[in-house]
C-alpha positions, -999 to +999 in steps of 0.1 A: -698+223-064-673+220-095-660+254-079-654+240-048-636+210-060-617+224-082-602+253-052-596+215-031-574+201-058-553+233-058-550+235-030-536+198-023-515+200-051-499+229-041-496+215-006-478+183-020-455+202-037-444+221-009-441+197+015-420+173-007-399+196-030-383+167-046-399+147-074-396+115-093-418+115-131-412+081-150-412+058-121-425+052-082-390+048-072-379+078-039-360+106-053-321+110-046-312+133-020-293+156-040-320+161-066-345+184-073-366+167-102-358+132-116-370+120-151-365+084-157-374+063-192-378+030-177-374+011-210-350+034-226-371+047-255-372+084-245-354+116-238-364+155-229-370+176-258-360+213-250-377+243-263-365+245-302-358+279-319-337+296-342-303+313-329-323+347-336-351+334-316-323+328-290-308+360-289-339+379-286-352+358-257-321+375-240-312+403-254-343+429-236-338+416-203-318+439-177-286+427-162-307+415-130-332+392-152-298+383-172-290+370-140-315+349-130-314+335-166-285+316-163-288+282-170-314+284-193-312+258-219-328+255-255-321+238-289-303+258-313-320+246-348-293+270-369-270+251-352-284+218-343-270+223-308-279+226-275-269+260-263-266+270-224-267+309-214-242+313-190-244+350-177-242+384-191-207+382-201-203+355-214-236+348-230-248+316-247-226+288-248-231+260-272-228+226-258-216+207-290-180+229-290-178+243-259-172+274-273-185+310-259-214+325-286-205+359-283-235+385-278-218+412-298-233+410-342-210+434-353-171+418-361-141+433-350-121+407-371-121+391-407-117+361-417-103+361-458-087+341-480-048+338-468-035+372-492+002+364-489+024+334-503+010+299-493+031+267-481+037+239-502+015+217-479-021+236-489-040+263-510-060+293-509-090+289-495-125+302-509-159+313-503-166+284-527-152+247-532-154+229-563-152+190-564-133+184-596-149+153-617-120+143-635-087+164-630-055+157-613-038+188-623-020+204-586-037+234-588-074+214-585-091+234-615-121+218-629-105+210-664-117+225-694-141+251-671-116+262-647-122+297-644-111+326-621-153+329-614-157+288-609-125+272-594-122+233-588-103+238-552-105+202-541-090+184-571-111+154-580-129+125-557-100+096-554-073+124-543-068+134-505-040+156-510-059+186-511-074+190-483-053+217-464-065+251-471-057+287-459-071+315-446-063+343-423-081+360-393-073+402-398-075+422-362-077+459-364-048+480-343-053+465-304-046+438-282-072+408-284-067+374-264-084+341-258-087+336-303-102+303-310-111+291-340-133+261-354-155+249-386-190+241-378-185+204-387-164+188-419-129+198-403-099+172-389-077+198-374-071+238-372-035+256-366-033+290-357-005+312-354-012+338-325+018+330-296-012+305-283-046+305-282-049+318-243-023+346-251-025+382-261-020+394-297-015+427-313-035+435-341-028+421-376-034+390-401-030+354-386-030+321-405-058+298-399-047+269-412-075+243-418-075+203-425-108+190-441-122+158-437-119+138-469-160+126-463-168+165-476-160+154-512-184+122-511-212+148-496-208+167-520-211+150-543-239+156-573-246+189-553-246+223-572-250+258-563-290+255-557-282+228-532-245+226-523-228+218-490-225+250-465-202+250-437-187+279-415-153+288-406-157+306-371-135+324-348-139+339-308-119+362-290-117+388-269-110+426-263-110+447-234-132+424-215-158+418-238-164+386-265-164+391-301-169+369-329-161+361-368-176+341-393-164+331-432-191+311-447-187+283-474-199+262-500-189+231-514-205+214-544-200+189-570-180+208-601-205+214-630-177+198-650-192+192-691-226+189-702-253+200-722-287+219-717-317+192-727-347+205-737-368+186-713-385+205-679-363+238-679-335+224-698-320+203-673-283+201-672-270+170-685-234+164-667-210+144-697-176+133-690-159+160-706-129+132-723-138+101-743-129+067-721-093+060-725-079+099-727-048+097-702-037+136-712-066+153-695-050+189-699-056+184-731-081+214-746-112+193-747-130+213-771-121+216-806-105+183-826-068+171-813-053+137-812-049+136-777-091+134-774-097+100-798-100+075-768-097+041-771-124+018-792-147-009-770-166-037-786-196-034-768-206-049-735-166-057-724-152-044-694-118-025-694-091-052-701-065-042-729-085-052-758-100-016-764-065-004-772-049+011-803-023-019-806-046-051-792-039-081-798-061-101-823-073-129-810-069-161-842-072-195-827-051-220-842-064-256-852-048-287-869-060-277-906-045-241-905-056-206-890-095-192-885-094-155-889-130-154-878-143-183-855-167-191-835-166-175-805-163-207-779-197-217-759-174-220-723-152-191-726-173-160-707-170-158-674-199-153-649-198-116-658-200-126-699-166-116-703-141-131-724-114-158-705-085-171-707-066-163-739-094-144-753-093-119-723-076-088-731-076-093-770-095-080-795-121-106-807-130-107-842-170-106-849-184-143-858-205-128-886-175-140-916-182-177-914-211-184-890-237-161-911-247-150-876-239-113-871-212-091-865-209-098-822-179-116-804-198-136-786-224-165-794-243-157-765-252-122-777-259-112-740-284-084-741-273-070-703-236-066-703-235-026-701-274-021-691-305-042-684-311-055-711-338-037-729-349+002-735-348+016-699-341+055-703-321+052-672-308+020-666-284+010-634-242+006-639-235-029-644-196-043-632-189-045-668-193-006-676-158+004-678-168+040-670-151+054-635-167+059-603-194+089-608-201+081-643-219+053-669-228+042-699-260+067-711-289+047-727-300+056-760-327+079-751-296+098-732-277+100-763-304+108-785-308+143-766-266+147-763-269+143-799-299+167-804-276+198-782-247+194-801-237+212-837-221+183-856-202+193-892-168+188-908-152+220-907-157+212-866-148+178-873-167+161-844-204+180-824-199+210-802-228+219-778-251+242-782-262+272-761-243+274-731-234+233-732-199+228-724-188+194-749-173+182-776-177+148-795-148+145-817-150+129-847-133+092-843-130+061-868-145+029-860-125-003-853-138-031-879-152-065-868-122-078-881-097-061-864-087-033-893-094+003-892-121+019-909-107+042-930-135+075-924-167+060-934-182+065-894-179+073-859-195+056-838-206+063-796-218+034-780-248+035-759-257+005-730-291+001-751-289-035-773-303-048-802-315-028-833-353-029-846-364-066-845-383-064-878-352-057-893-338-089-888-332-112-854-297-112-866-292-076-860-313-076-830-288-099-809-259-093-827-259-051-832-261-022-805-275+014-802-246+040-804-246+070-818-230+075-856-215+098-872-209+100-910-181+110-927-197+140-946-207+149-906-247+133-907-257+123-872-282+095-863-287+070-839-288+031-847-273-001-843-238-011-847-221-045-849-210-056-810-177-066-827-166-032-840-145-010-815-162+019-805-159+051-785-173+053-753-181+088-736-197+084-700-224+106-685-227+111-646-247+084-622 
């Protein structure tokens, strides 16, 4: 019996198909005369998901068919997941055509062509391009070189992130002896524009090297951002053309990743790389050699928690408030004069406040609110967030203690070095830099001092130093490193580590 019904159904099925060919799945609405099959999402919430393979996949699903079953195969449609493209085969000839670009997939794997680096002299207007792009952290130097690493084996080719000058590159395409037509060119997706020089695209060309110039989107360096070699951005430079008849192919393939820029190697996991800004906050001359002792590396000198405002300079002004029975060289800091931020206001913004600890017997900070949050959260976090006062740039912070504690445990700090260089294959250099006093005067070479965003020093020291002192790293005269707490008041250095 189940036999029987079975054969029935069949066999009506088969009828209803044949005697109306056209057919409607989604709704009870009559198909359109000119269709064959109609699929309808009444509520808009779906779509057809085609077959989805690998562009291998796709080229063997062709390539052992004859030229009749080649064919009847055209038409056939798939999802390209190399790609992320649908991709329609055409015919025999012409072979897969991918529906994002428009653009012919030739059959052929082997290349007739090569796409390089442009050999000869470049225009004024762009550079070379490479197999690999570097996203310089903190160089504006023309020639986009990742500072202090730039190297002929790691090149920093797209300058640093705030600078969309650099964007043009070129290559070339190089044709054996022939006559080729029909060359276009493209990059998969993180180009604005590509110029070729061929007598037009539709043309035929004699063999040789052609230009392909190509404009990159400025949104490649933000994506590329924090990426390295294990991870970075890959893109493809692509060209089509053709020869006697037949479509051919070339492809230059890419990488773009955040430069390594300076670091050190911690010793936690499998020594993780610890990216460092390789120039204390305030260093304008950033061709400067930024590893051994110079000058041009000292910086300028924060009192800690303060945003960027003029008072962290070599020649600040002083802040001494005047009142009717003479001159306080070190008041009070006033209750109402922070703004919603805790920064200094009015005349006090921009100068260098002297610490309240001389008179008031409370501390060494410039402010009497001792706010504990103004580079950090507030309390030990290992990792805490930016705040809007940290005057590091975009990229970059304030590291915690525990982040300074293991800079400090990778570097070699002594005299004759006069400052810490890392160890192993770290690339830093703390130099060695003198203190600003609470009062305004120079230290003379007693300490250096780094500041972390960490507050407060050990609370059974005193609650004096708690409010009033932060963490920093500090450096002794005779070169003995530690961490602990330093006055707020005092002008530090500040070296920034990376978001």
């Amino acid at each position: 019996m189940k036999k029987w019904f079975s054969y029935t159904l069949i066999f009506f099925l088969a009828y209803a198909f044949e005697s109306k060919a056209q057919i409607v799945i989604g709704d009870q609405k009559e198909p359109e005369n000119f269709s064959a099959l109609e699929l309808i999402s009444k509520n808009g919430t779906g779509g057809i998901i085609h077959p989805q393979m690998t562009e291998a996949q796709r080229d063997a699903i062709t390539a052992s068919l004859s030229s009749s079953q080649k064919t009847e195969a055209r038409g056939l449609v798939i999802y390209n997941t190399t790609e992320g493209c649908l991709n329609l085969y055409r015919n025999e000839s012409e072979g897969w055509v991918s529906l994002c670009s428009g653009v012919i997939i030739p059959l052929l794997a082997e290349d007739v062509a090569e796409i390089r680096p442009m050999q000869g002299t470049i225009p004024g207007d762009g550079k070379k391009g490479k197999a690999k792009y570097d996203v310089a952290q903190s160089n504006s130097s023309l020639d986009g070189s990742c500072g202090v690493i730039g190297s002929p084996s790691r090149p920093g080719d797209f300058g640093n992130f705030n600078d969309n000058t650099d964007l043009r590159k070129y290559y070339e395409i190089v044709f054996p002896a022939g006559t080729y037509s029909y060359l276009v060119v493209g990059e998969r997706e993180y180009a604005t524009q590509f110029l070729t020089v061929t007598g037009g695209q539709e043309g035929s060309f004699s063999g040789g090297a052609y230009p392909i110039i190509v404009d990159f989107d400025p949104k490649i360096k933000e994506l590329a951002r924090g990426l390295e070699e294990n991870n970075a951005l890959y893109t493809t430079i692509f060209a089509v053309y053709q020869k006697d008849g037949q479509w051919y192919k070339a492809e230059y393939k890419l990488s773009v990743m955040d430069c390594l820029g300076c670091g050190v190697r911690i010793q936690t996991g499998e020594k993780e790389w610890m990216r460092v800004a390789c120039y204390n906050l305030g260093i304008t001359n950033t061709l400067a050699d930024a590893l051994s002792y110079s000058e041009d590396l000292i910086g300028d000198r924060y009192q800690w928690g303060r945003q960027t405002d003029g008072h962290e300079k070599t020649g600040a002004y002083i802040y001494r408030p005047k009142v009717a029975l003479g001159e306080i060289v070190y008041p009070a800091a006033p209750l109402d004069s922070l703004d919603a931020n805790g920064q200094p206001i009015g005349e006090r913004r921009g100068a260098f406040i002297p610490g309240t600890g001389a008179f008031s017997g409370i501390g060494g900070d410039w402010s009497v609110l001792h706010h504990p949050a103004l580079w950090g959260d507030g309390t030990q976090n290992a990792h805490p967030a930016k705040t809007v006062n940290d005057p590091c740039p975009k990229g970059f912070r304030i590291p915690s203690k525990t982040e300074m504690e293991k800079i400090l445990n990778a570097l070699n700090i002594n005299t004759s070095l006069w400052g810490g260089l890392a160890k192993d294959d770290g690339i830093l250099f703390l130099p060695y830099v003198y203190n600003k006093e609470i009062s305004g005067t120079w230290n003379s070479g007693s300490q250096c001092s780094y500041w972390t965003a960490t507050p407060g020093a050990t609370p059974s020291v005193s609650k004096i130093d708690f409010l009033t002192k932060a963490q920093a790293l500090i450096i002794q005269s005779d070169g003995t490193p530690s961490m602990g707490a330093v006055e707020k008041a005092k002008g530090a250095t500040v070296r920034c580590i990376a978001e």
